[in-house]
C-alpha positions in Angstrom: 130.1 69.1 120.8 132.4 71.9 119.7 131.6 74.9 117.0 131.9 78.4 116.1 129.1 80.1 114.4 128.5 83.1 113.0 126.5 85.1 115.4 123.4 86.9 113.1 123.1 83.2 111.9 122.3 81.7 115.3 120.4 85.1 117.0 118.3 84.6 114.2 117.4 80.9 114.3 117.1 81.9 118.3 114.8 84.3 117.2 112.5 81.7 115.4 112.7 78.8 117.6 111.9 80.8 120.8 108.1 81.6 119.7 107.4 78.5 120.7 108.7 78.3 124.3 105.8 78.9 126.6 106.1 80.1 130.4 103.5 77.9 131.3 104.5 74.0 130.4 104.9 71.6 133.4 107.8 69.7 131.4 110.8 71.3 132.4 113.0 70.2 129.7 110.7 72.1 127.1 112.2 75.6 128.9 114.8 74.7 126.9 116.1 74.8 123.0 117.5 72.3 121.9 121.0 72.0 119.9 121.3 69.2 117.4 125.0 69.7 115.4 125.8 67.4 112.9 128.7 68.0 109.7 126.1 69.4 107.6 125.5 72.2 110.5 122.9 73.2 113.1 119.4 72.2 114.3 117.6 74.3 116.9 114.3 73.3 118.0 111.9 74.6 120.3 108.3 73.5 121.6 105.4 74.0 123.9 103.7 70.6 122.9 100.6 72.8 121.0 103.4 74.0 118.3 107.1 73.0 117.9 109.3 75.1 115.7 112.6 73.7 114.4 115.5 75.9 112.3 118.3 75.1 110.4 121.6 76.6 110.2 123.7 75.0 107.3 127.3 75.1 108.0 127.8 76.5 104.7 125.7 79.7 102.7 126.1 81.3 99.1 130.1 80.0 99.7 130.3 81.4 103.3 131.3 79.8 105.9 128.6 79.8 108.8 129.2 77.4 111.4 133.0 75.5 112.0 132.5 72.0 113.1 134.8 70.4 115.4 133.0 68.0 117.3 128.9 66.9 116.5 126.9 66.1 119.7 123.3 67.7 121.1 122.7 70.1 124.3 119.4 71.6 125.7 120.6 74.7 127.0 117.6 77.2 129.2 116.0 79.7 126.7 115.3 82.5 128.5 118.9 83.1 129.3 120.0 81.7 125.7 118.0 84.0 123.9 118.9 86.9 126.0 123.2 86.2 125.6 123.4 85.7 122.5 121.6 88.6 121.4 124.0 90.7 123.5 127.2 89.4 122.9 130.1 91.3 121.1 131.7 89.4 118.6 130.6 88.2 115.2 132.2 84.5 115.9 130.6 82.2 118.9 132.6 79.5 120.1 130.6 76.8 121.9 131.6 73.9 123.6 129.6 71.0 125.5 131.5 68.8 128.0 130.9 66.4 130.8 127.6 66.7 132.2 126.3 69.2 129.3 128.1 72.0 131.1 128.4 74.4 128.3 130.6 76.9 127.5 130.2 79.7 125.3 132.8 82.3 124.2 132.8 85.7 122.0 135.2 88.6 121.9 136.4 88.4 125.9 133.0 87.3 127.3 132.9 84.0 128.5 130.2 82.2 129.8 129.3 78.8 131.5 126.1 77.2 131.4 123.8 74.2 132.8 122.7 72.2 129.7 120.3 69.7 130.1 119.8 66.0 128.4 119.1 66.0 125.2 117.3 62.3 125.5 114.9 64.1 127.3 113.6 65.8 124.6 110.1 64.9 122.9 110.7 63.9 119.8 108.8 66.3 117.2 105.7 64.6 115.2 106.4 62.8 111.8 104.2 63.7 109.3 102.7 61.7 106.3 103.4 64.2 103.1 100.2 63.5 101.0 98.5 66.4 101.2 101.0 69.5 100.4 100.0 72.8 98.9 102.3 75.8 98.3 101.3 79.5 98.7 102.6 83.1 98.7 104.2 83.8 101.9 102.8 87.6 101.4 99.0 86.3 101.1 98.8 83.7 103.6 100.3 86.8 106.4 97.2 88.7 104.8 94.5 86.2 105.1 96.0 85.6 108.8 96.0 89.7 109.4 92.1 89.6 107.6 90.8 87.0 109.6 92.4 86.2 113.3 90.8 89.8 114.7 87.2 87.9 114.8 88.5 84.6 116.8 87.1 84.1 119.9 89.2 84.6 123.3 86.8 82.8 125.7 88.6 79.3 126.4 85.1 77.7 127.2 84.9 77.5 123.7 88.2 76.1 122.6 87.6 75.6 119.0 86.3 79.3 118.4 90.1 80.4 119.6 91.2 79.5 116.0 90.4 79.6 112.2 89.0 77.3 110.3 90.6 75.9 106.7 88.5 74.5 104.0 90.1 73.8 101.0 87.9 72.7 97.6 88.6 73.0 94.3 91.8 74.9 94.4 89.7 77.2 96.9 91.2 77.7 100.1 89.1 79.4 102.4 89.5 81.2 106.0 86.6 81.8 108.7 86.9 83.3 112.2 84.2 84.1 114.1 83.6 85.1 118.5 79.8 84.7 117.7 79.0 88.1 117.6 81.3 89.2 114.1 82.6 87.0 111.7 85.8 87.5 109.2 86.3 85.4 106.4 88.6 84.9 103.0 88.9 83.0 100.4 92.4 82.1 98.1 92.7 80.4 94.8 95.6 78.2 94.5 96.8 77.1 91.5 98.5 74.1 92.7 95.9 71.8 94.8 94.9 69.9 92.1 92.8 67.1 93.7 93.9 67.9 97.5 90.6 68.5 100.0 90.4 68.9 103.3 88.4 70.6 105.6 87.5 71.6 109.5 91.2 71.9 109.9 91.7 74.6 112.7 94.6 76.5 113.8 95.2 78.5 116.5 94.9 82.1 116.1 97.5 82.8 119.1 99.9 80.2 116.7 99.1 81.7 113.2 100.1 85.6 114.9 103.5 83.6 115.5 103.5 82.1 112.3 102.8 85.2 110.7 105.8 86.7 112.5 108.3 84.5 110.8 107.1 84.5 107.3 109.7 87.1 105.4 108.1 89.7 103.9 109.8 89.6 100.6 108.6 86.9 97.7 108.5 83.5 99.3 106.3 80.6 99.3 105.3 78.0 102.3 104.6 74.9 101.8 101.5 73.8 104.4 101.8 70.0 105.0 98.1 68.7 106.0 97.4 65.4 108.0 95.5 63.5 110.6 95.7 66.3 113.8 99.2 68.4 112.5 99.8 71.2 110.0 103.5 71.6 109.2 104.8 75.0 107.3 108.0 74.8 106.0 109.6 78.6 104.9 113.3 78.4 103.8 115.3 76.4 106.7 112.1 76.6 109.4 109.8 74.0 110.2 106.7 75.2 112.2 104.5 72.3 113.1 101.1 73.0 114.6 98.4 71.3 116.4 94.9 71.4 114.7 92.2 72.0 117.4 89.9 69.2 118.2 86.6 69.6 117.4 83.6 70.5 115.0 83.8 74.4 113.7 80.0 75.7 113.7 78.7 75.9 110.5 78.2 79.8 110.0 77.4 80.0 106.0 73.6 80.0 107.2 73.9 83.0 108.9 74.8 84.8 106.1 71.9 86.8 104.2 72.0 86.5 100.6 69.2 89.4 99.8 69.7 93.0 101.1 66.7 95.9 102.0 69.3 98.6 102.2 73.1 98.4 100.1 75.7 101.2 101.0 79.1 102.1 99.2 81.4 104.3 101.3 85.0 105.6 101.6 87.0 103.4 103.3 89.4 106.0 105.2 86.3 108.9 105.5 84.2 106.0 107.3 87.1 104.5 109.5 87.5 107.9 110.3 84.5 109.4 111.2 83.5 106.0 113.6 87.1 106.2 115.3 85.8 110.0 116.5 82.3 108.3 117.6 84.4 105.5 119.3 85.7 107.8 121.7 83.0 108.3 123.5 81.6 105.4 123.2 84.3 103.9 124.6 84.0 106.4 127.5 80.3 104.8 128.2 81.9 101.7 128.3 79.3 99.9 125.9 81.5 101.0 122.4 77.6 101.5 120.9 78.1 103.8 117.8 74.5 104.2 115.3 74.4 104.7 111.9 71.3 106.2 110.2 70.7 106.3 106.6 68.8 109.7 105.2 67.1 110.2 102.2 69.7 112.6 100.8 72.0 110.3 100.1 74.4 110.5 103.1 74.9 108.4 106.2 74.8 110.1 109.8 77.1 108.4 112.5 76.6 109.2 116.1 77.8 108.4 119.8 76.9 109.8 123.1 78.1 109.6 126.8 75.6 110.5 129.4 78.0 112.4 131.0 80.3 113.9 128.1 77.9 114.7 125.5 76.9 113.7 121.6 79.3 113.6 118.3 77.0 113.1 115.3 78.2 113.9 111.8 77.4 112.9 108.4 79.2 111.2 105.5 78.7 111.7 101.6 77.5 108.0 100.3 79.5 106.9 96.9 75.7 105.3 96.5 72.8 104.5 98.6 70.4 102.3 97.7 67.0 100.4 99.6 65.1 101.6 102.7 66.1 103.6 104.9 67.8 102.2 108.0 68.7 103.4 111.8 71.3 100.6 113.3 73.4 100.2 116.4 76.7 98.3 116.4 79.7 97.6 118.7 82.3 100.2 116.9 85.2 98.5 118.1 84.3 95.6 116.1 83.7 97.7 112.5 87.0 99.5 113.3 89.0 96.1 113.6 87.2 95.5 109.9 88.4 98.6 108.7 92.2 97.9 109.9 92.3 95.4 107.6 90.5 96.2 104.5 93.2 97.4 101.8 90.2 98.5 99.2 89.1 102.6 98.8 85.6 101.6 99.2 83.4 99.5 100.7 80.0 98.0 100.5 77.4 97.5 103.7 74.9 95.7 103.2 71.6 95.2 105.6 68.5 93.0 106.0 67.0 94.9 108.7 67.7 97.3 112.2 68.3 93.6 113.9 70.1 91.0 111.6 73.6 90.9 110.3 75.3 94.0 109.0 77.8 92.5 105.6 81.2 94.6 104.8 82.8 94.0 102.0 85.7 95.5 99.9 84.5 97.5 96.7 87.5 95.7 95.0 88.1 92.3 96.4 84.6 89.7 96.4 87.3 87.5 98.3 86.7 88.7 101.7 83.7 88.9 103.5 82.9 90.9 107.4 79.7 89.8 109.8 79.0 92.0 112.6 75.4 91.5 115.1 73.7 94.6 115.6 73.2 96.2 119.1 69.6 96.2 120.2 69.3 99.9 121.4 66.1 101.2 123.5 66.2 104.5 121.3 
């Protein structure tokens, strides 16, 4: 194998490929990314077994030149060094060469470097797919339903399946849930191009859809999702990111949802976000995070914290509209500010059945998304 590559072009293939090496495999050769050159250009891949992530650099691009082939051929060559060099290296051009043994040797500007490849044989081959079920969606709004729903996975390996999200898609519906069992985040997408495709209890990762999330551009571009037996595969421009669906039956959690409310609030968003992150403090400081909220009959909502050894914060908030009984309730505040993050409308509605059921958050603006969180039982 002989090239020369441009060297943006190959960092950022690097770049992609490397979110799937993992510290931890027992398969040595899977430290590794490997280097498949053929006429038409270069194929990294990288995997940990759970997700494998392949990118393509096409010798040529918009009439440019990008890679020179002189000789095809394949290398495995150690990613933690390979990602650190050729970030670092001074010239635009890389020359790379593979002789006996996969000893490779890699030259830019006056920096040359040898390294131990390994055999490419070794490497797993990466899952074929059966294309039957393939729907297409923004890349902008699939990183938003990731960024509105992965904060409410679980992180408790005993319960493996809780660790990702589920997918349901229905009637062009395509729906997120996350839940740890104590909040729950969930969203809902209409597609206009599933006519007739179904699935559901697909679940992904939420540790893999944070590193999907990192690759998707942010400008206007679509991914195509690839759905079969026990893989997803996402295809944006030249990547391939194939993922491992969880084994498993996701709980059902629609029942725990209350459909009628005793008390309905509609607050500002950034006032509200605001005035619990001051609470949070010392909350935090008792260790517990236990922030109340009390509804009065003026028409505002008090929020309060205390520390037994620091003191009290109380202060009250000017309701958009109040409606229903009256209502004293005690909630982790961590949890409502991780809702907050990720709400993009000015308002929101809270909606309660009670001091000890479910509190409901949902944007003023957007019925598409949907918040859980468990009270706190509190002595006082």
């Amino acid at each position: 194998m002989k090239i020369s590559i441009l060297k943006s072009y190959l960092n950022e293939s690097i770049q992609h490929v490397s979110k799937a090496i993992s510290s931890r495999t027992t398969i040595p050769i899977l430290t590794g990314i490997k280097l498949d050159v053929s006429f038409q250009g270069v194929t990294l891949t990288a995997s940990d077994t759970d997700i494998s992530i392949q990118s393509f650099i096409p010798a040529e691009d918009s009439d440019r030149t990008v890679v020179q082939i002189e000789q095809p051929g394949s290398v495995v060559l150690p990613a933690k060094f390979f990602v650190e060099i050729i970030k670092k290296l001074p010239s635009d051009e890389i020359e790379m060469e593979v002789k006996e043994g996969f000893q490779t040797f890699i030259r830019s500007g006056s920096t040359d470097i040898q390294m131990v490849g390994l055999d490419p044989e070794e490497y797993p081959v990466l899952p074929s797919i059966e294309e039957d079920q393939v729907i297409s969606i923004p890349g902008d709004l699939l990183k938003t339903m990731i960024k509105q729903t992965v904060f409410s996975i679980s992180t408790q390996e005993t319960t493996p399946i809780l660790t990702g999200v589920l997918w349901n898609l229905t009637d062009n519906e395509f729906k997120f849930v996350a839940t740890d069992r104590h909040r729950l985040a969930s969203r809902i997408a209409q597609l206009d191009n599933a006519d007739g495709i179904r699935f559901s209890n697909v679940v992904i990762s939420g540790k893999t859809l944070n590193e999907l999330s990192k690759i998707i551009p942010d400008q206007n571009s679509r991914v195509e999702i690839v759905v079969a037996d026990n893989q997803v595969l996402f295809k944006i421009d030249r990547v391939l990111f194939y993922s491992r669906i969880l084994d498993g039956t996701y709980p059902d959690t629609s029942r725990i949802i209350p459909t009628n409310y005793k008390t309905e609030l509609i607050v500002d968003t950034k006032k509200l976000s605001e005035s619990i992150d001051r609470a949070y403090l010392l909350s935090r400081e008792e260790k517990t995070n236990i922030v109340r909220l009390q509804t009065l009959e003026n028409g505002t909502v008090e929020i309060s914290s205390s520390s037994s050894e620091l003191g009290k914060v109380t202060e009250q908030l000017e309701a958009v509209e109040l409606k229903g009984e009256t209502l004293r309730i005690s909630f982790n505040s961590k949890y409502m500010l991780d809702v907050l993050k990720v709400i993009e409308s000015e308002q929101l509605q809270i909606s309660f059945t009670g001091a000890m059921s479910p509190i409901i958050i949902k944007p003023v603006d957007n019925s598409r998304c949907l918040y859980l969180i468990l009270p706190y039982r509190t002595t006082n």
